[in-house]
C-alpha positions in Angstrom: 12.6 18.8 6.5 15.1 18.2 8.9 13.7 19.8 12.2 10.7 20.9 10.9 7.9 19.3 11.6 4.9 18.5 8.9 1.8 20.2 9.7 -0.2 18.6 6.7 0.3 15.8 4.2 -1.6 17.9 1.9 -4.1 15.2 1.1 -7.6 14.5 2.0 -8.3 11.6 4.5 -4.3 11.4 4.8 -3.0 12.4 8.3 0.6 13.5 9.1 2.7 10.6 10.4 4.5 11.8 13.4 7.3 9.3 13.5 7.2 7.5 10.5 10.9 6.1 10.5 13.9 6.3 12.4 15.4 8.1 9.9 15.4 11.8 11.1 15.4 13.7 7.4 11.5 12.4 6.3 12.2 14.1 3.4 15.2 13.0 2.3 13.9 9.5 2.8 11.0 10.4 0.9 12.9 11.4 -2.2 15.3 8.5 -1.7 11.9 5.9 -2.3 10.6 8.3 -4.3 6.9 7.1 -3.9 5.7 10.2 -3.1 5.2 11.0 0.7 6.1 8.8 3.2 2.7 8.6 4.9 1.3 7.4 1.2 4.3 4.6 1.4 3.2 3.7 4.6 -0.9 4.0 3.4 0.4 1.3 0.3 2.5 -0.7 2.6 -0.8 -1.6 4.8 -3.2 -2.3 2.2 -1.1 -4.5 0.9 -0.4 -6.5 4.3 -3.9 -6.3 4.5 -4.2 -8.4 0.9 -1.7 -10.6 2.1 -3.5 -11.6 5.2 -7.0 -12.2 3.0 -4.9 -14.3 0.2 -3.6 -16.7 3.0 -7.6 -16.9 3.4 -8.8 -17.3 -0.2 -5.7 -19.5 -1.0 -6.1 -18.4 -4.8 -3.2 -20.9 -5.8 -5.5 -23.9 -4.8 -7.5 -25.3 -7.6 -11.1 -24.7 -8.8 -13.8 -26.4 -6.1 -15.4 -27.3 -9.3 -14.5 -27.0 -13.8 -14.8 -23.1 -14.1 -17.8 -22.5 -16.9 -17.0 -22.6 -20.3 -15.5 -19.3 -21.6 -15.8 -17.8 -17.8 -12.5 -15.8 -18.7 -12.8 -15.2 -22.2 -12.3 -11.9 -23.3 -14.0 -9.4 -24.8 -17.3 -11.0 -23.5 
């Protein structure tokens, strides 16, 4: 894809990233993460910094408020 430039990601809701990396072959960087197209790695890559910034919130590693009910996480219910 070297010099040519993506007109369409191919994917509904999913717009072309213009200058996703400084990397000028998109396509051989796409293959090389193989993750499927780079503006789905970049998609992933902010949903997850997006959970990270709401765990730092929730703080799920601090214990329970209060005893959790009995069998709250037994499964199959």
């Amino acid at each position: 894809m070297a010099g040519v430039i993506k007109k369409t990601t191919g994917l509904v809701g999913l717009a072309v990233c213009h200058n996703p990396h400084e990397e000028p072959d998109v396509e051989k960087l796409e293959n090389k993460i193989n993750c499927g197209q780079i503006e789905e790695v970049i998609s992933q890559a902010e949903a997850e910094l997006a959970l990270s910034r709401k765990m730092t919130e929730w703080k799920p590693w601090e214990p329970l408020v209060e005893e959790a009910p009995a069998n709250q996480w037994k499964w199959p219910i």
